[in-house]
C-alpha positions in Angstrom: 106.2 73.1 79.3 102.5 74.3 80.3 100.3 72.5 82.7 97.5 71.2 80.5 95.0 71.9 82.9 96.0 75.3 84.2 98.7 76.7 81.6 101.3 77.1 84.1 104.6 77.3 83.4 105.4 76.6 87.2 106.8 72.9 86.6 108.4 70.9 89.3 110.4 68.0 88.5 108.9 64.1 89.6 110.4 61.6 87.4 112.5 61.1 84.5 112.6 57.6 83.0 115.0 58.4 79.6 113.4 57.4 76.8 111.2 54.7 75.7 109.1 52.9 72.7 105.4 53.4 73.6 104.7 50.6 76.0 101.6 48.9 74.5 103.2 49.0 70.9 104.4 45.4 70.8 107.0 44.1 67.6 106.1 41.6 65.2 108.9 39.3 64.7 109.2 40.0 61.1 110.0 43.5 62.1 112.6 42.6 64.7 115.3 44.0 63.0 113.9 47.3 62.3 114.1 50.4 64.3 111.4 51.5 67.1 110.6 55.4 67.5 111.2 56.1 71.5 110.3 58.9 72.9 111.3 60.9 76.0 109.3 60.0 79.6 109.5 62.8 81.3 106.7 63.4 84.3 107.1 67.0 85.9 103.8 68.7 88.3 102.4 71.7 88.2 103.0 73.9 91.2 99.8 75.8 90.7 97.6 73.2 90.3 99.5 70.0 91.6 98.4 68.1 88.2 101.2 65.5 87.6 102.2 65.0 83.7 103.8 64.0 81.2 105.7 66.0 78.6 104.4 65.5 75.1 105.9 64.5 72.5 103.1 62.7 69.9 99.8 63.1 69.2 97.6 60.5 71.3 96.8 58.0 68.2 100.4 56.8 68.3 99.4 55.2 71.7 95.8 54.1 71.0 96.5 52.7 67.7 93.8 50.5 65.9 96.0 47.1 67.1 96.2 48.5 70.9 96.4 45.1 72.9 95.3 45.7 76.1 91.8 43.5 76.8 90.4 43.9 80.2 88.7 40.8 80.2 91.8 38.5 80.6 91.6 39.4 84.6 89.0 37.3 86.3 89.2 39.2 89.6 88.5 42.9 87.3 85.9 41.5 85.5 84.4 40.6 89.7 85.4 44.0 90.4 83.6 45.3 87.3 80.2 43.1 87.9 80.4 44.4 91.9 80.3 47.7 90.6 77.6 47.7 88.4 76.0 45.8 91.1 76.6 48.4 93.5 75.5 51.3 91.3 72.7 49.8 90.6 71.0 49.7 93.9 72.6 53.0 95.0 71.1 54.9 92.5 67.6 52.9 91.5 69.0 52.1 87.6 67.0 50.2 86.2 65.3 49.3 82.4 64.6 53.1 82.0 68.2 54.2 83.2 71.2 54.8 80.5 74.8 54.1 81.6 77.5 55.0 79.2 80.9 53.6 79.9 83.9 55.9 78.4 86.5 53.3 77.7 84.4 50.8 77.1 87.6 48.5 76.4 86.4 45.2 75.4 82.9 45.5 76.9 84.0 43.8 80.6 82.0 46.0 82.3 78.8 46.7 80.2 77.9 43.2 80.0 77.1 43.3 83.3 74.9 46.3 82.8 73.5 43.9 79.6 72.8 41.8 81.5 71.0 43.4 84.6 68.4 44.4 81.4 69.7 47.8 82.3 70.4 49.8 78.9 73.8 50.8 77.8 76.5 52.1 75.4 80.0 52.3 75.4 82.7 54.8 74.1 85.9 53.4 73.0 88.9 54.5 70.3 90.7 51.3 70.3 89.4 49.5 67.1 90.7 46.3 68.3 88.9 46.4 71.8 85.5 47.9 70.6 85.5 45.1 67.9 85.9 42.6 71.1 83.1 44.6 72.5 80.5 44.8 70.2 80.8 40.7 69.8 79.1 41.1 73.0 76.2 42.3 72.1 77.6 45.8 73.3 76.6 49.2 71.4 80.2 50.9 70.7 80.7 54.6 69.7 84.5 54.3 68.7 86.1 57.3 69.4 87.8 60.1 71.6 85.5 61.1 74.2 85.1 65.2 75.0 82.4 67.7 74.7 81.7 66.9 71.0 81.2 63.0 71.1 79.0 64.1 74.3 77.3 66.3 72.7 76.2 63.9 69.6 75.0 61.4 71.9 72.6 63.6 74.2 71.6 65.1 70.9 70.5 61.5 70.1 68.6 61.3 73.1 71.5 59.2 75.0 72.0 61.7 78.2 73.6 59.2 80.9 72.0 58.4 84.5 75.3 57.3 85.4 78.6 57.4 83.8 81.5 54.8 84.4 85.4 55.9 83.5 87.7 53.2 84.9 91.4 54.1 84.8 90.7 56.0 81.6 91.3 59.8 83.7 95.1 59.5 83.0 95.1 58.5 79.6 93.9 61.8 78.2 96.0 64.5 76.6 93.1 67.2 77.0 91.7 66.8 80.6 89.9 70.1 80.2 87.7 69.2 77.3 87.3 65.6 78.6 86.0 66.4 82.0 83.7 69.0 80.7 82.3 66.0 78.2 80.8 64.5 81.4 78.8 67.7 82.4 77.4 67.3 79.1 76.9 64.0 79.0 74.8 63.4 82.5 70.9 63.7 83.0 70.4 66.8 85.3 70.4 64.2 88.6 73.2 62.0 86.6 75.9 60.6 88.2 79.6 60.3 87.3 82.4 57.5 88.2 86.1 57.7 87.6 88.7 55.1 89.0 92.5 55.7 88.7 95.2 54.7 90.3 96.1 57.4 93.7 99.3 59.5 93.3 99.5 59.1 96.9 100.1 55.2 96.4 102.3 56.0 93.5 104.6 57.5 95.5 104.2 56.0 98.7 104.8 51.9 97.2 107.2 53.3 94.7 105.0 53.0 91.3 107.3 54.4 88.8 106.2 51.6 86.6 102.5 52.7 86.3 104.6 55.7 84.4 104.0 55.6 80.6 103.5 57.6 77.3 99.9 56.7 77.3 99.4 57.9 81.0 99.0 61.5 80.6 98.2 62.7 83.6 98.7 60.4 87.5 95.6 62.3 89.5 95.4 62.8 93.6 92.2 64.2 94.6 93.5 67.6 95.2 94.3 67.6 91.5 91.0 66.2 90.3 88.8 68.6 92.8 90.4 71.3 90.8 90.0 70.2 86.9 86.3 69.2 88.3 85.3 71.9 89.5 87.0 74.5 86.6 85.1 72.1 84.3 81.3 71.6 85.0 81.8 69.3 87.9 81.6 68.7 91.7 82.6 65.6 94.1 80.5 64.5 96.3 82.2 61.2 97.3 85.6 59.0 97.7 86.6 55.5 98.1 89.1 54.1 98.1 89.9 50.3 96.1 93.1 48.0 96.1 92.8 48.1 92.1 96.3 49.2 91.0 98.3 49.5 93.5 95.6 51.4 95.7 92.7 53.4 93.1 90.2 56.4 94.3 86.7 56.1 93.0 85.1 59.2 93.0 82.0 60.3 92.4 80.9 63.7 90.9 77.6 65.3 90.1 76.4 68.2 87.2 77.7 71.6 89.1 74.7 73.4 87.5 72.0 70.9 89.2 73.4 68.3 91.1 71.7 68.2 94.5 73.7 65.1 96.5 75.7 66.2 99.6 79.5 65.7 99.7 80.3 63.3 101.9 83.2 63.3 105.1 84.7 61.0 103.1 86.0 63.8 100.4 87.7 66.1 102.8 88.9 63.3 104.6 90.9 62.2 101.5 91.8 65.8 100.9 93.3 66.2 104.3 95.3 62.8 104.3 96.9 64.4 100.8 97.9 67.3 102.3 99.7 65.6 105.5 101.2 63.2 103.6 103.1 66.8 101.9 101.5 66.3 98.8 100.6 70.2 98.3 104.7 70.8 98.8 107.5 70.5 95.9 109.3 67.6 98.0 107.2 65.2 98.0 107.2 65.2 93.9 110.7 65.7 93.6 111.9 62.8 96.1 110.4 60.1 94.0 113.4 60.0 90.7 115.6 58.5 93.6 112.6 55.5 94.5 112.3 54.4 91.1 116.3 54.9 90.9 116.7 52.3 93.7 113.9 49.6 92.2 115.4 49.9 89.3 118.8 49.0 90.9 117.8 46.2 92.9 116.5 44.6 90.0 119.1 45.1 87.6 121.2 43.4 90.5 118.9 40.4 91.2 119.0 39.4 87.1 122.6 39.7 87.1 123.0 37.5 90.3 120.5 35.0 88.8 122.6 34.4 85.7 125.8 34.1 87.4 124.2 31.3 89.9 122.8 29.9 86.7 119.4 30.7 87.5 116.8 30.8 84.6 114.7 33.6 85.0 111.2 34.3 83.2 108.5 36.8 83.4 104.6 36.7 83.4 102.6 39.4 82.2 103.3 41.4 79.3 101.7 45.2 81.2 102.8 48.3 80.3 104.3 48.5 83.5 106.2 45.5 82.8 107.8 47.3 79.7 108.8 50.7 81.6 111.0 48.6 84.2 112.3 46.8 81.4 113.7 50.0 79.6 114.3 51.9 82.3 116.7 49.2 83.4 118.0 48.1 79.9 116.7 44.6 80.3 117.2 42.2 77.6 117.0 38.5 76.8 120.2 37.8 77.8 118.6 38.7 81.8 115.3 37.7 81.1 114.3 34.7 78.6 110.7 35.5 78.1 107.1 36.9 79.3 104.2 34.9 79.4 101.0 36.3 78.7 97.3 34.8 78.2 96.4 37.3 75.6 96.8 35.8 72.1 96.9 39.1 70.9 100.4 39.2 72.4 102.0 36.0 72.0 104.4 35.4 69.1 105.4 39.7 69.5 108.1 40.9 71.0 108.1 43.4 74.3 109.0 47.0 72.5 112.4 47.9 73.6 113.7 45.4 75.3 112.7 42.7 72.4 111.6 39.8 75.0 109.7 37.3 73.1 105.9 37.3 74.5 104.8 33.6 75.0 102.2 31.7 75.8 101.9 29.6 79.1 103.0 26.2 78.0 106.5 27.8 77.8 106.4 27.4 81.6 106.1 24.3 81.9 108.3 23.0 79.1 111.5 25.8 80.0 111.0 25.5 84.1 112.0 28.7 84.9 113.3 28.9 88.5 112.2 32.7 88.7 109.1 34.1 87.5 108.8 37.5 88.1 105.4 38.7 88.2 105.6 42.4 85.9 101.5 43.0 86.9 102.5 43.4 90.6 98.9 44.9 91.1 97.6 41.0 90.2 100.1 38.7 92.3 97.8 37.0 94.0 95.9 36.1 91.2 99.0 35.3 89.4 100.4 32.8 92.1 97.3 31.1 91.9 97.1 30.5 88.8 100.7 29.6 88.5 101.3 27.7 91.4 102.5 24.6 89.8 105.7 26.3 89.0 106.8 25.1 93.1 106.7 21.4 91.5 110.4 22.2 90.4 111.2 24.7 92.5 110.6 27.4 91.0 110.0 30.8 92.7 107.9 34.0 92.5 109.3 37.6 92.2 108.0 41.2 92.0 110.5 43.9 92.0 107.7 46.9 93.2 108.0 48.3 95.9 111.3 46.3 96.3 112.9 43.4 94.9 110.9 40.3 96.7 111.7 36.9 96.1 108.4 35.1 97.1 108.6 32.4 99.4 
């Protein structure tokens, strides 16, 4: 194996979940008898570089297929992170009705409409047929493809050069971080500005993430990773923050090398330096997390198993990708866990891939009265237990199993 971002060959070992169906390819009922491809999920970092990866093992369309199901808009609290941002943005840096933001992963158009409707001009970049339909209902321009240097070069050839760019947790899910980096020095006006939010390695390991592991994440970034494919690719940080998105998400910010003029902030090597205590430029921190997702795994495989044998009927809410690695890495089925409940209609009626839980909608709640509902989009609880709270009118408790099994009081 060769770093993708370097070409070492200096691998280190971080997590090995077996094998596994691509976790947003959900089965249609008529097809529940027929066989699933799985593919190994191996996660190794590069000693050189310190880039965490996957192994691959298929080309990127058999994870971003045309029926992809993943709609951003079904979380009310992203789509107020989403308008905050633009809001934000916005004032920092003077956009306005002469200003261009392009959004790479446009998804279903959560964030642009905020941009739409500010009066500031946009356009998105999405592959996902499914979402970029969703998108461009609207009102939402939509360039559906892969983003790199090509697409960014058609669209500054069109006269579309970005004042500011947004990526949100889009970094990861890209096979060729070289190319699509570098897309981004093309894409932004000489003083343009570029976003990216992802999900911090550091958290990862720290809270025991090894559910934000899938095919479809390519790459899990710390800044110490990012600084380097930045800087080896047209770009340069100039600020960090930090955002509970996630399980704990970096926003950074990064500027054209060639003629950005902003100053980096404290707030950069700051994040830098809290990386490298926390051992993050040695081979132990990466190879010390198999036995953390080991032990979740575990502890949750022991809590269904108890459940059952007190008689305990035990649901799920949120059909995530993450929920599906837990599931296979532990060999869940519906003889543990009855069903997941998901708003997305695209969803319901399917089955989880792998396991073969049936995907539901809401009303099965109420009508089964689950006394366990484990909550698979840890990152959303809160919002979750809001919205579910009726489930305490029979008793019924929450759970998460991330960082450790928790039975919600």
């Amino acid at each position: 194996m060769r770093c993708r971002h370097c070409g070492s060959q200096h691998m280190v070992p971080f997590l090995d979940l077996g094998t596994a169906p691509p976790s947003n390819s959900y089965v249609a009922l008529a097809d529940r008898h027929r066989p699933e491809l799985w593919y190994p999920l191996v996660i190794r970092t590069c000693r050189d570089c310190r880039l965490v990866q996957t192994e691959d093992f298929a080309d990127r369309e058999t994870f971003f297929s045309s029926s992809y199901a993943y709609f951003s808009s079904f979380s009310t609290s992203w789509l107020k992170h989403a308008d905050r941002y633009v809001a934000d943005m916005q004032a920092r840096f003077q956009l306005d009705g002469a200003s261009h933001i392009v959004e790479v992963a446009a998804n279903d158009g959560y964030l642009l409409q905020y941009a739409k409707a500010r009066g500031i001009p946009c356009l998105g970049v999405e592959p996902t047929r499914s979402t970029a339909a969703a998108a461009r209902a609207k009102g939402i321009e939509i360039v559906e493809a892969f983003f790199g240097v090509d697409v960014a070069e058609r669209l500054v050839a069109d006269g579309r050069a970005a004042d500011l760019t947004a990526a949100n947790n889009v970094l990861a899910h890209v096979p060729d971080i070289n190319d699509f980096v570098a897309g981004f020095a093309v894409l932004l006006k000489p003083q343009g500005v570029a976003t990216f939010e992802f999900p911090h390695l550091l958290n990862m390991v720290r809270e025991s993430q090894f559910d934000t592991a899938y095919h479809e994440h390519y790459s899990y970034p710390s800044l110490t990773a990012v600084k380097r494919v930045f800087e080896a690719n047209g770009l340069s940080l100039f600020d960090v923050s930090t955002t509970p998105w996630h399980g704990g998400s970096l926003r950074v910010f990064a500027q054209r090398s060639d003629t950005g003029a902003k100053a980096q902030t404290p707030a950069v090597d700051a994040t830098l330096l809290a990386e490298q205590d926390a051992g993050m430029l040695d081979d132990a921190f990466y190879t010390s997390f198999q036995a953390a997702a080991e032990d979740v795994r575990d502890g949750f495989v022991e809590f269904l198993i108890e459940s059952r044998r007190a008689g305990l009927k035990v649901a799920a809410y949120g059909a995530a990708a993450k929920g599906n690695t837990l599931m296979n890495f532990a060999g869940i089925k519906p003889d543990l866990l009855s069903f997941v409940v998901d708003k997305n209609p695209a969803k319901q009626g399917l089955l989880m891939p792998g396991s073969r839980i049936p995907v539901v909608a809401e009303e099965s709640l109420k009508t089964e009265k689950p006394e366990r509902v484990v909550i698979l989009p840890w990152n959303l609880q809160d919002e979750i237990k809001q919205q579910l709270s009726y489930i305490s009118d029979w008793g019924g408790k929450f759970v998460t199993a991330v960082p450790s099994l928790t039975v919600h009081p």
